[in-house]
N, CA, C and O atoms as a Maestro MAE file, in Angstrom:
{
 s_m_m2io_version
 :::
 2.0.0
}

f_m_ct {
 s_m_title
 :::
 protein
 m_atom[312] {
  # First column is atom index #
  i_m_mmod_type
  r_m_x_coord
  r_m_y_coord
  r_m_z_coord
  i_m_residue_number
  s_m_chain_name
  s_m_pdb_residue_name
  s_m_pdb_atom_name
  i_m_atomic_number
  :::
  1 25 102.078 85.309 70.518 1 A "UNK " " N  " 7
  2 3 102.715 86.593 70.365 1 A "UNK " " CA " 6
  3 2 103.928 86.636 71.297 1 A "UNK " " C  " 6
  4 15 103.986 85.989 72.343 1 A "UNK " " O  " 8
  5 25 104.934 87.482 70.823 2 A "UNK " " N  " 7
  6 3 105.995 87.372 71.777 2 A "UNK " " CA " 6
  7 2 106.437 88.399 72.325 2 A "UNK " " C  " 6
  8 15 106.326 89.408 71.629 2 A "UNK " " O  " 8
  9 25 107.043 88.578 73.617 3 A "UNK " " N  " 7
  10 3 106.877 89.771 74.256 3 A "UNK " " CA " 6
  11 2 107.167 90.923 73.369 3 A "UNK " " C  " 6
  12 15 106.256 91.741 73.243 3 A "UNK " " O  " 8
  13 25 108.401 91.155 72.660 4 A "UNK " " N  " 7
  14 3 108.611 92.133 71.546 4 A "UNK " " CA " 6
  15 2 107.697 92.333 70.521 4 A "UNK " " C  " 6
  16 15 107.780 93.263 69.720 4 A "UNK " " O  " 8
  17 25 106.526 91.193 70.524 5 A "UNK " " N  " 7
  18 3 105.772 92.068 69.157 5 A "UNK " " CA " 6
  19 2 104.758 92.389 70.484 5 A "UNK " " C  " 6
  20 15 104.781 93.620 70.469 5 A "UNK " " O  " 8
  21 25 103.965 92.045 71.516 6 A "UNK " " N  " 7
  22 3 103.321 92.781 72.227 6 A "UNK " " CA " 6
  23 2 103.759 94.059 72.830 6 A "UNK " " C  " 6
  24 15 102.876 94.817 73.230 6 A "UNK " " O  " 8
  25 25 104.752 94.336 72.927 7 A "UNK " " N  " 7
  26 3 105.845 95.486 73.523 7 A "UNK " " CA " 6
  27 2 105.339 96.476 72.468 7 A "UNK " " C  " 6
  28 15 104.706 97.527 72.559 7 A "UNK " " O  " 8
  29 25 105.822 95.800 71.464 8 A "UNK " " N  " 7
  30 3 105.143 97.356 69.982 8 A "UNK " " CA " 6
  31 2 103.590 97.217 69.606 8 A "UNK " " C  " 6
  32 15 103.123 98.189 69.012 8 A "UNK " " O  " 8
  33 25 102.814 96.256 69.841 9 A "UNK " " N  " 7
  34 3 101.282 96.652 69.487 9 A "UNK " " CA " 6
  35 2 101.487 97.431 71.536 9 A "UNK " " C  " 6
  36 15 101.229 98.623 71.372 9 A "UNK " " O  " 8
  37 25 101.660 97.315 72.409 10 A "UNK " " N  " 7
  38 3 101.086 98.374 73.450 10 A "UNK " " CA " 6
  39 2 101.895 99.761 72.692 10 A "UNK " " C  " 6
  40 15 101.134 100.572 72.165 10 A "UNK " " O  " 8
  41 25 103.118 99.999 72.637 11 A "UNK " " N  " 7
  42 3 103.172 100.891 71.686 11 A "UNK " " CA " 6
  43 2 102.920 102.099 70.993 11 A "UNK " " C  " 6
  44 15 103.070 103.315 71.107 11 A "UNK " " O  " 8
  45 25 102.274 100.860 69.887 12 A "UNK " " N  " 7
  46 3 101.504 101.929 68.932 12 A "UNK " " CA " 6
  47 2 100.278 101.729 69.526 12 A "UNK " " C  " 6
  48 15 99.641 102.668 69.049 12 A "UNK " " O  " 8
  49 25 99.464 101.088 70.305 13 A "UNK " " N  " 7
  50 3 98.338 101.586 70.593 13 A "UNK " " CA " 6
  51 2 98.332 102.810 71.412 13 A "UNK " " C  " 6
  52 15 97.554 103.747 71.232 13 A "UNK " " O  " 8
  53 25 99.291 102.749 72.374 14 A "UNK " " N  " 7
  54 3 99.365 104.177 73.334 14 A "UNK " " CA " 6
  55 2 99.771 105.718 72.409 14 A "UNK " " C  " 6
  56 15 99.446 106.857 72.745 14 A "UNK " " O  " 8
  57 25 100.375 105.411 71.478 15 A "UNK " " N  " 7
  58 3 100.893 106.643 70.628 15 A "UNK " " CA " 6
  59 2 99.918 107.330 69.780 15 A "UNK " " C  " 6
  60 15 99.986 108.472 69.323 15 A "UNK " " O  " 8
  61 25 98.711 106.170 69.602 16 A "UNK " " N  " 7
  62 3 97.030 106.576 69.035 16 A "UNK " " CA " 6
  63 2 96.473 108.253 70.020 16 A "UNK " " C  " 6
  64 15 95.987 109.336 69.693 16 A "UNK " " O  " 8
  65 25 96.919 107.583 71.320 17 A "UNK " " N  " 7
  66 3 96.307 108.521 72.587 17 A "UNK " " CA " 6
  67 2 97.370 109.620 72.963 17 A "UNK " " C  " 6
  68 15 97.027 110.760 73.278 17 A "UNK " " O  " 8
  69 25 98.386 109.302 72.924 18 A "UNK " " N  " 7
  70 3 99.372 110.264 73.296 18 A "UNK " " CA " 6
  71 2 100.804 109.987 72.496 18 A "UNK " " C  " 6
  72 15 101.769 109.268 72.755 18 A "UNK " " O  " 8
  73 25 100.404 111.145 71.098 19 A "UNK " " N  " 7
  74 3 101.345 111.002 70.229 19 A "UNK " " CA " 6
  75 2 102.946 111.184 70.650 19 A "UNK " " C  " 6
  76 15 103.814 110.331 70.464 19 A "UNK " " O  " 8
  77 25 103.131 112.448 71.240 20 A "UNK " " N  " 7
  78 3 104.498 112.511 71.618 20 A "UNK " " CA " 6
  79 2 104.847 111.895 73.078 20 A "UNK " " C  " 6
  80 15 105.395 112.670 73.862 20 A "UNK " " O  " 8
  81 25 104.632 110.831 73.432 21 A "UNK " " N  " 7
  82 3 105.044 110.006 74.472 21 A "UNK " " CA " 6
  83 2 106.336 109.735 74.145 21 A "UNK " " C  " 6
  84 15 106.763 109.852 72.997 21 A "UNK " " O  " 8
  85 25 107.071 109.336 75.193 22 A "UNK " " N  " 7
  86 3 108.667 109.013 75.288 22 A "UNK " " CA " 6
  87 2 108.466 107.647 75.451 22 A "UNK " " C  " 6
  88 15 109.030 107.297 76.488 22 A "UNK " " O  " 8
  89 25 107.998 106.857 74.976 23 A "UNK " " N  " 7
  90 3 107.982 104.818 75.626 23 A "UNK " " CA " 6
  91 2 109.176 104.643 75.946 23 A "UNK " " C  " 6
  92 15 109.379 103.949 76.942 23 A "UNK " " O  " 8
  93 25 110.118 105.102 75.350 24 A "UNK " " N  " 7
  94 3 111.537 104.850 76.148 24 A "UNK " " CA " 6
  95 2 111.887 104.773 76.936 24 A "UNK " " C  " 6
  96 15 112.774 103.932 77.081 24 A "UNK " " O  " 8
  97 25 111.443 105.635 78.130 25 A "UNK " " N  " 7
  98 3 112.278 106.370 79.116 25 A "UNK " " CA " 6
  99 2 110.652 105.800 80.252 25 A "UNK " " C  " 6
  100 15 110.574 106.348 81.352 25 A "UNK " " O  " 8
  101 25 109.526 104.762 79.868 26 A "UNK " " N  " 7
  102 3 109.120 104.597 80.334 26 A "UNK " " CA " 6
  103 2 109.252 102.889 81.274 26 A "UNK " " C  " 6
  104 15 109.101 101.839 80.648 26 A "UNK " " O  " 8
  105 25 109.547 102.901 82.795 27 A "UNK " " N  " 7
  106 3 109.671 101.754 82.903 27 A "UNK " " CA " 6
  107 2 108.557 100.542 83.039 27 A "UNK " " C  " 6
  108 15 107.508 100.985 83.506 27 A "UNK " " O  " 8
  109 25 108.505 99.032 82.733 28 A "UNK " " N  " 7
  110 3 108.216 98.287 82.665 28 A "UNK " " CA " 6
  111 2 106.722 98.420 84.031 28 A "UNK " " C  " 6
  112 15 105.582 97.996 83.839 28 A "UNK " " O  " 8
  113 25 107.070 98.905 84.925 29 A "UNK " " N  " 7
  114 3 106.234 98.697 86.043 29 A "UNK " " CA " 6
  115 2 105.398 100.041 86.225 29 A "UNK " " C  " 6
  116 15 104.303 100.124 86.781 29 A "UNK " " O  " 8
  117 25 106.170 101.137 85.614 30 A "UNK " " N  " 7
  118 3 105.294 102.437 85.916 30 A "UNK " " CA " 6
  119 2 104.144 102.378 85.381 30 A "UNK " " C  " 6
  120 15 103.891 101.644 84.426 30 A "UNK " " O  " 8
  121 25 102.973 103.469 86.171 31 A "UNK " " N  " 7
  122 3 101.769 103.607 86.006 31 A "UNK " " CA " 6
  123 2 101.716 104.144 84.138 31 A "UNK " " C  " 6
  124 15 102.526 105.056 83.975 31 A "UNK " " O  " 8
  125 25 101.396 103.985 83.570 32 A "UNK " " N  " 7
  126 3 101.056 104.609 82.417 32 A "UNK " " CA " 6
  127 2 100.346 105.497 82.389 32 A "UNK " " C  " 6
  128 15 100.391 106.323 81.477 32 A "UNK " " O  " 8
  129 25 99.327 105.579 83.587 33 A "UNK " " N  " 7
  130 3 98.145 106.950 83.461 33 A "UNK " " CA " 6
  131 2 99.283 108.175 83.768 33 A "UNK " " C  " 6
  132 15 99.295 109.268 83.202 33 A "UNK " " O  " 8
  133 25 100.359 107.652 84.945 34 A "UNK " " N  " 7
  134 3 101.099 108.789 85.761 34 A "UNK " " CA " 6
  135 2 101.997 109.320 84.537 34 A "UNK " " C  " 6
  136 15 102.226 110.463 84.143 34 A "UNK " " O  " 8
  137 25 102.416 108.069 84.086 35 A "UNK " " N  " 7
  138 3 103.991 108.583 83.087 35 A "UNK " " CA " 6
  139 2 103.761 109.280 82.475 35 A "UNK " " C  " 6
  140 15 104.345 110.360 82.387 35 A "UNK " " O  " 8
  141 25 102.388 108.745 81.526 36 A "UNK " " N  " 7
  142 3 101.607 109.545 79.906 36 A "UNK " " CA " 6
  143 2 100.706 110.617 80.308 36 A "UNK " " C  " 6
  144 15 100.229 111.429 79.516 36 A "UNK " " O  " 8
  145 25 100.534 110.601 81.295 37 A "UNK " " N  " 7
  146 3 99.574 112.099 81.944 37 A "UNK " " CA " 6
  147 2 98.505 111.374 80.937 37 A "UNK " " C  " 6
  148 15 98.268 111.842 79.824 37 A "UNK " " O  " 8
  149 25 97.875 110.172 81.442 38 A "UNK " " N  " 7
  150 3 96.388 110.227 80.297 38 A "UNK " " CA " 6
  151 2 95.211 110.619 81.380 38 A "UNK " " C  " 6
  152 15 95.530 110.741 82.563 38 A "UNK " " O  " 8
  153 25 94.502 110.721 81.164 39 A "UNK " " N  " 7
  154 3 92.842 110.840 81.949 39 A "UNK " " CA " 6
  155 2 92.115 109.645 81.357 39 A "UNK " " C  " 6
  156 15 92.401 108.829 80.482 39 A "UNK " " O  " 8
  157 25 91.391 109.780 81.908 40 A "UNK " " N  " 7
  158 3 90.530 108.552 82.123 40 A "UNK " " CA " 6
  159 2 90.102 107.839 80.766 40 A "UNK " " C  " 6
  160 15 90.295 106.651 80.509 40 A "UNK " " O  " 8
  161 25 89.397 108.910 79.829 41 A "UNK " " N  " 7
  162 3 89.099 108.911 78.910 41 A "UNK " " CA " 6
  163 2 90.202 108.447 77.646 41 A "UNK " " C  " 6
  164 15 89.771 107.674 76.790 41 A "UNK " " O  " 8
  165 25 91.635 108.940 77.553 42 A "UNK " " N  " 7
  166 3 92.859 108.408 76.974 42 A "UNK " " CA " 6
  167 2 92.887 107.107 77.421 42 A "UNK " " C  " 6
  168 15 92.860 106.238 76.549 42 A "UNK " " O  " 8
  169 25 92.924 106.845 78.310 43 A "UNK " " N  " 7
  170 3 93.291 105.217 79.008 43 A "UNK " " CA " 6
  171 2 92.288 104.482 78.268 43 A "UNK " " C  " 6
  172 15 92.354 103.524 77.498 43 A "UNK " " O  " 8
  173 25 91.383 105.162 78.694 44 A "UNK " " N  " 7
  174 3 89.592 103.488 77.597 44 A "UNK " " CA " 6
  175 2 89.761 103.542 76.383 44 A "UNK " " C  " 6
  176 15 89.456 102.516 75.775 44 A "UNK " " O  " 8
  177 25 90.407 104.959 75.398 45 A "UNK " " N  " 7
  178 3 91.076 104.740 74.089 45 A "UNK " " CA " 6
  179 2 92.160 104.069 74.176 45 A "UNK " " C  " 6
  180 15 92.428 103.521 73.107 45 A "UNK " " O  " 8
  181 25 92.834 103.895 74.921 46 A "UNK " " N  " 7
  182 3 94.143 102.940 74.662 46 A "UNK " " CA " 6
  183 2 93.623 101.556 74.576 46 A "UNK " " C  " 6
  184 15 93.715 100.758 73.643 46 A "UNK " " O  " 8
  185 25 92.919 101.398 76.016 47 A "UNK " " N  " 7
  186 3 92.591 99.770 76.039 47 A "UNK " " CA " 6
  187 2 91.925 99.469 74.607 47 A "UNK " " C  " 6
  188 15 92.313 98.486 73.975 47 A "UNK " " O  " 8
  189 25 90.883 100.344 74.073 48 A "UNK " " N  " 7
  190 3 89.775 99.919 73.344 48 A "UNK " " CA " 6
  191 2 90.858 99.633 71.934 48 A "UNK " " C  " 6
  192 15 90.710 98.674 71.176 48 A "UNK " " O  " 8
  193 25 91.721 100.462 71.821 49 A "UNK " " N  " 7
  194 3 93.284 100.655 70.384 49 A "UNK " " CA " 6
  195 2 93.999 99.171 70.765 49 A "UNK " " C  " 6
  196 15 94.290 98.247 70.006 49 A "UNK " " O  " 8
  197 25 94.091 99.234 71.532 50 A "UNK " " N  " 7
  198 3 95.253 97.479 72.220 50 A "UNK " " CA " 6
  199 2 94.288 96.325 71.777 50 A "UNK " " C  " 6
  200 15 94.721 95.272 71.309 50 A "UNK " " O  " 8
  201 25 92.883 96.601 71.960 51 A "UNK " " N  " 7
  202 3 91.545 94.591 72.030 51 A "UNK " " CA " 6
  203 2 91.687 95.131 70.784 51 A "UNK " " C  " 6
  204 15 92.038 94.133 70.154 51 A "UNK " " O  " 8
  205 25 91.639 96.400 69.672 52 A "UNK " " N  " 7
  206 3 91.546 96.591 68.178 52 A "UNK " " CA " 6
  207 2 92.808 95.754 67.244 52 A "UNK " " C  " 6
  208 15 92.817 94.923 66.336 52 A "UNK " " O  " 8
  209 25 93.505 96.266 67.792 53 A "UNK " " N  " 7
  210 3 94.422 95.448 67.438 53 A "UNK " " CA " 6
  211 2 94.832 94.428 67.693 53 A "UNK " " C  " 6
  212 15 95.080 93.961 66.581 53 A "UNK " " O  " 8
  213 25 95.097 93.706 68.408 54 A "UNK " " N  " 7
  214 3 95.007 92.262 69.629 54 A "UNK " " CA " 6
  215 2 94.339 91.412 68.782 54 A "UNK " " C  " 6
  216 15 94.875 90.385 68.366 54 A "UNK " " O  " 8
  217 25 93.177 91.749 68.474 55 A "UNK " " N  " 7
  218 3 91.833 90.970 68.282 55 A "UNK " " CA " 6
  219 2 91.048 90.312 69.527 55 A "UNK " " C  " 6
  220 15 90.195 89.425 69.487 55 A "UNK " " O  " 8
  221 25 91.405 90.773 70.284 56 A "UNK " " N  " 7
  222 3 90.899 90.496 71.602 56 A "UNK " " CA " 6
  223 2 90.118 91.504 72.292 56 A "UNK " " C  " 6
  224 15 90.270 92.699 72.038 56 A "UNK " " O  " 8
  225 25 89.228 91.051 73.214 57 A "UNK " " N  " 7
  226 3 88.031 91.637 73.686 57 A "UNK " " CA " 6
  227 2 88.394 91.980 75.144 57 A "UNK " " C  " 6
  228 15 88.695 91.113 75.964 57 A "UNK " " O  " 8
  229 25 88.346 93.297 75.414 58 A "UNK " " N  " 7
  230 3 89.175 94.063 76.827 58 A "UNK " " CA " 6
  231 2 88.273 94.672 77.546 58 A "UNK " " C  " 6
  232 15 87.718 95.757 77.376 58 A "UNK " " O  " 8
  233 25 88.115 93.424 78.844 59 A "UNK " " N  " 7
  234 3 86.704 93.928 79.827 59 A "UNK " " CA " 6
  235 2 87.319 94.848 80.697 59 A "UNK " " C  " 6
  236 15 88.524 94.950 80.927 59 A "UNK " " O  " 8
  237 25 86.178 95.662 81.266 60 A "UNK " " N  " 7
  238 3 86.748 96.451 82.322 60 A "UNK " " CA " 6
  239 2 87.906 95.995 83.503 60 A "UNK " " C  " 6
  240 15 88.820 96.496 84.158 60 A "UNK " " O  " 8
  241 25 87.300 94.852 83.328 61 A "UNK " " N  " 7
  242 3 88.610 93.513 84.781 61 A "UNK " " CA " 6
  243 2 89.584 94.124 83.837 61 A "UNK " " C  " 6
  244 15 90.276 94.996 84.363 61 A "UNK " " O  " 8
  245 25 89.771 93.940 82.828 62 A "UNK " " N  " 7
  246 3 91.144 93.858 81.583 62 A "UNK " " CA " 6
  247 2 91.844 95.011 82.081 62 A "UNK " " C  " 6
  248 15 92.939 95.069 82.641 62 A "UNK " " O  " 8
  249 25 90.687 96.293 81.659 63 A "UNK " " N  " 7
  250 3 91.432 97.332 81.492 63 A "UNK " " CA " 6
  251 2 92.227 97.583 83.099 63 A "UNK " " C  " 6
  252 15 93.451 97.458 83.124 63 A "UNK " " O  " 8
  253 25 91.603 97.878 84.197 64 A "UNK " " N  " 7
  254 3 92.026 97.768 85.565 64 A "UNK " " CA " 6
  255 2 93.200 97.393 85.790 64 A "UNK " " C  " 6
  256 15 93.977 97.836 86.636 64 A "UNK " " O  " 8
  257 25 93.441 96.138 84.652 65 A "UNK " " N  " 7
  258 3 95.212 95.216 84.972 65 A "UNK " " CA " 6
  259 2 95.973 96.288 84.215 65 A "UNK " " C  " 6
  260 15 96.939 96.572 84.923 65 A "UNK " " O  " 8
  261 25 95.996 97.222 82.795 66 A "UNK " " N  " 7
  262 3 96.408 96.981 82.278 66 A "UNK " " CA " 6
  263 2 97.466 98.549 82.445 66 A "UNK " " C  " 6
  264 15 97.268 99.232 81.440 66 A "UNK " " O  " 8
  265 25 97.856 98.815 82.817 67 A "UNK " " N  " 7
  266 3 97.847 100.266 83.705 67 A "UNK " " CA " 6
  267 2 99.362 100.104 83.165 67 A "UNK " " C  " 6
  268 15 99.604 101.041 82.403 67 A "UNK " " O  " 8
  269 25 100.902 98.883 83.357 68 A "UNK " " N  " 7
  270 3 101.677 98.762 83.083 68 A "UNK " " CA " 6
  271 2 102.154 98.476 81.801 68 A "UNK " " C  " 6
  272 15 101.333 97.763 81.224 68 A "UNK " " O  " 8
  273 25 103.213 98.746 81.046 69 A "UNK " " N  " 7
  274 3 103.391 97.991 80.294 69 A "UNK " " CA " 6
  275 2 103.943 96.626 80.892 69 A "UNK " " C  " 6
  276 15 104.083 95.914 79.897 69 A "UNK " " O  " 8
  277 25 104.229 96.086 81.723 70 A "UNK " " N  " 7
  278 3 104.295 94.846 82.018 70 A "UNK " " CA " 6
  279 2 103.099 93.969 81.923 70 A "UNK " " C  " 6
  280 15 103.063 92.890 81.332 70 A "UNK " " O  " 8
  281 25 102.037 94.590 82.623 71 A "UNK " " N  " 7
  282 3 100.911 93.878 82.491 71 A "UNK " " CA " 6
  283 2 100.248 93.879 81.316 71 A "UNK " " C  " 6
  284 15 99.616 92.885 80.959 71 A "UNK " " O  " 8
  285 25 100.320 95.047 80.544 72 A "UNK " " N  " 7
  286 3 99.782 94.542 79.047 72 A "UNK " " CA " 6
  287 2 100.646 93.539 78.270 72 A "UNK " " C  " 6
  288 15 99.973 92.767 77.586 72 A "UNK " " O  " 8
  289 25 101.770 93.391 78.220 73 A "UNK " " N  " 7
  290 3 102.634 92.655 77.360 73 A "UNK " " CA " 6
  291 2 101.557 91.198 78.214 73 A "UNK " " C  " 6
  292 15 100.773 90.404 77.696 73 A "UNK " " O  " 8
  293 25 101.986 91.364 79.639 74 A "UNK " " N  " 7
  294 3 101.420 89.625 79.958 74 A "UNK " " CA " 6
  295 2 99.935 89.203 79.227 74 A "UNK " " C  " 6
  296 15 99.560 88.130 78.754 74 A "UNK " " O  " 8
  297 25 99.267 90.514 79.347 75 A "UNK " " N  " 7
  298 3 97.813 89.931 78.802 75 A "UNK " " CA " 6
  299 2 98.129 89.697 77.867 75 A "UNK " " C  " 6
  300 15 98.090 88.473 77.742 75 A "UNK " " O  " 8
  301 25 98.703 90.499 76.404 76 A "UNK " " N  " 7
  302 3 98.758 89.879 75.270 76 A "UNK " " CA " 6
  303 2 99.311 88.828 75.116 76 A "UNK " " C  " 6
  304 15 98.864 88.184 74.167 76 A "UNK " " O  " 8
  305 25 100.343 88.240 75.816 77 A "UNK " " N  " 7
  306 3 101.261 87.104 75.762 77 A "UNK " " CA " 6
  307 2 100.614 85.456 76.290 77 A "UNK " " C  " 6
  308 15 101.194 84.378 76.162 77 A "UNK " " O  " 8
  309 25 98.743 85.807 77.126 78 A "UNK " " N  " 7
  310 3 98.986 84.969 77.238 78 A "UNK " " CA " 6
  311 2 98.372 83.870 76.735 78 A "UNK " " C  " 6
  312 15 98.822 82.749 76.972 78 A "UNK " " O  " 8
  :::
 }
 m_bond[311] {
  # First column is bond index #
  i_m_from
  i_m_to
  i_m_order
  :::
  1 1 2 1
  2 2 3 1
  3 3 4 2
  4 3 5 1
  5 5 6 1
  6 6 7 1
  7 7 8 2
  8 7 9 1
  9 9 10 1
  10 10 11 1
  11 11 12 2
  12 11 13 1
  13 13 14 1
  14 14 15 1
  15 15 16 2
  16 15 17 1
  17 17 18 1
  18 18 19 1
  19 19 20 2
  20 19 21 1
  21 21 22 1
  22 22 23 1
  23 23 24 2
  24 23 25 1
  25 25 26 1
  26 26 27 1
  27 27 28 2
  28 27 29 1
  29 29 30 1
  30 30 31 1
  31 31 32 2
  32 31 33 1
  33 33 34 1
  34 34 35 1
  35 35 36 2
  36 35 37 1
  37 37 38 1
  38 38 39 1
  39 39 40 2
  40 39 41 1
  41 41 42 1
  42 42 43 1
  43 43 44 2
  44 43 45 1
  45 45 46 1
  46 46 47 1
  47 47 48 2
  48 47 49 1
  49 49 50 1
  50 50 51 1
  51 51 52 2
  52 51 53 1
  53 53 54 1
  54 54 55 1
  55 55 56 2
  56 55 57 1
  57 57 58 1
  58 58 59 1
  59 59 60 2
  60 59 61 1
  61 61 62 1
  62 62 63 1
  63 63 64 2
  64 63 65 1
  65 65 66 1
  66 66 67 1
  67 67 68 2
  68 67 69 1
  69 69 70 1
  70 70 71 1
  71 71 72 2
  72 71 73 1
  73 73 74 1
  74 74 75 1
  75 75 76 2
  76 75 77 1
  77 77 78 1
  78 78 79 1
  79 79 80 2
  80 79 81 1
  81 81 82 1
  82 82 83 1
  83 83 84 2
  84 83 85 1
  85 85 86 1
  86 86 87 1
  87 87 88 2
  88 87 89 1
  89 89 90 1
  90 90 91 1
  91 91 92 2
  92 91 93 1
  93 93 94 1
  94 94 95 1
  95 95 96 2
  96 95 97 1
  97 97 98 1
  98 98 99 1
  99 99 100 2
  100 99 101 1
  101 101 102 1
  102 102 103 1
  103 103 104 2
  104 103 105 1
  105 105 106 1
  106 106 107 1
  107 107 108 2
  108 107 109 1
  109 109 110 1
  110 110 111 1
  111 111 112 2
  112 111 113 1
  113 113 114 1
  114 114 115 1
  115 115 116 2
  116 115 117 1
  117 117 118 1
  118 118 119 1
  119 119 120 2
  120 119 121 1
  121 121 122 1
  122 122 123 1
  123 123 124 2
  124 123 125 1
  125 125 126 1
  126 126 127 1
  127 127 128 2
  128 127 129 1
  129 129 130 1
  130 130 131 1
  131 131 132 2
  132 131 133 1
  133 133 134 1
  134 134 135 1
  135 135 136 2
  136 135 137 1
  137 137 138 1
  138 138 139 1
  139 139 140 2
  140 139 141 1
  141 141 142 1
  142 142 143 1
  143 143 144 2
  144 143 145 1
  145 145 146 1
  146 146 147 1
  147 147 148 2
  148 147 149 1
  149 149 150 1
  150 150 151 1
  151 151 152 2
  152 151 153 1
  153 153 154 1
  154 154 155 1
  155 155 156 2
  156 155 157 1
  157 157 158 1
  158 158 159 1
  159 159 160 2
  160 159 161 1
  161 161 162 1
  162 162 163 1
  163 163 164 2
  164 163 165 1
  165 165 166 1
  166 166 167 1
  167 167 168 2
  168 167 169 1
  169 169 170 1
  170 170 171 1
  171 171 172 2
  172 171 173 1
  173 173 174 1
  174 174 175 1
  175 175 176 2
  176 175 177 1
  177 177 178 1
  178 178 179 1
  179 179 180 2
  180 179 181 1
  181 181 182 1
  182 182 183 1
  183 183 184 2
  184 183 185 1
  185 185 186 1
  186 186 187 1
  187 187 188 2
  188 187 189 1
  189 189 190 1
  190 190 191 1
  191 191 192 2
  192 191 193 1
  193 193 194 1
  194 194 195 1
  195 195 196 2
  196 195 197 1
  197 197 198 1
  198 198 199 1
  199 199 200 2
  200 199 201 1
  201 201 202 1
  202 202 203 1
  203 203 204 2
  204 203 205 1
  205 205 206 1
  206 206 207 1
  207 207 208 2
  208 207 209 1
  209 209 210 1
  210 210 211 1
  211 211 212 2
  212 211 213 1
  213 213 214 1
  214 214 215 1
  215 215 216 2
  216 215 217 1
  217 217 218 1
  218 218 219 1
  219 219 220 2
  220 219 221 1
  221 221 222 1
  222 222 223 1
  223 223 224 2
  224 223 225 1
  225 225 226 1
  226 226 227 1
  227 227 228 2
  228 227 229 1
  229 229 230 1
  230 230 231 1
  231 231 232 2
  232 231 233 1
  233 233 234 1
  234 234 235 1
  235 235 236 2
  236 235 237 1
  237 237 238 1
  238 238 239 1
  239 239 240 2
  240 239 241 1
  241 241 242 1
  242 242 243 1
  243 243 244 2
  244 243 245 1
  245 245 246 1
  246 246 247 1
  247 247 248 2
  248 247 249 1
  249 249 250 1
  250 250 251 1
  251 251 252 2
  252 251 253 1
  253 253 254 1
  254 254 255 1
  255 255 256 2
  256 255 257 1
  257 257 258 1
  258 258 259 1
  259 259 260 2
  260 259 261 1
  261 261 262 1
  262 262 263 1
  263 263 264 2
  264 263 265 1
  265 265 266 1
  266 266 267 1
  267 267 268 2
  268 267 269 1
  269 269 270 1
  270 270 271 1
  271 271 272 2
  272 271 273 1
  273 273 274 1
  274 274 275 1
  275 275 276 2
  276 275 277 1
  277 277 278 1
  278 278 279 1
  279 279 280 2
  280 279 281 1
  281 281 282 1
  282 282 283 1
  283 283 284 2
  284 283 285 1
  285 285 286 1
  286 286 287 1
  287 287 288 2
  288 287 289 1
  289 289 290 1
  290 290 291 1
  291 291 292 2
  292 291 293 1
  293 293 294 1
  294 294 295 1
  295 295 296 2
  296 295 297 1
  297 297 298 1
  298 298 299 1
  299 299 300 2
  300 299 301 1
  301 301 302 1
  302 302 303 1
  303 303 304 2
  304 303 305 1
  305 305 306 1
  306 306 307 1
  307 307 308 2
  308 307 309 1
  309 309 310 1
  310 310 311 1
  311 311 312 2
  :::
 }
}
């Protein structure tokens, strides 16, 4: 996968949880819980929307990393 198609599956998985998000205006390193105002509960739907689509299986270690979009692009990428 390459960073641009992981860039849009994190994405659209986050837009599952928080439809009117700005991903734009969000940077590479920011918290995603802080930017997207998610709670706890939004965040384990995101991760659980990202391994759905992925096809990959997202352990709690997973989710813990995955807080950036930097760090999700790396997990999917690698």
């Amino acid at each position: 996968m390459t960073p641009d198609e992981a860039r849009e599956m994190i994405s659209a998985a986050l837009l599952t949880v928080a439809p009117d998000a700005e991903l734009g205006d969000v940077a590479p390193d920011a918290d995603l819980r802080e930017e997207l105002d998610l709670d706890s509960i939004d965040f384990q739907a995101y991760a659980a929307e990202l391994g759905r689509r992925s096809g990959r299986e997202v352990t709690e270690e997973d989710q813990r990393r995955l807080t950036t979009l930097a760090a999700g692009m790396t997990f999917l990428t690698r």
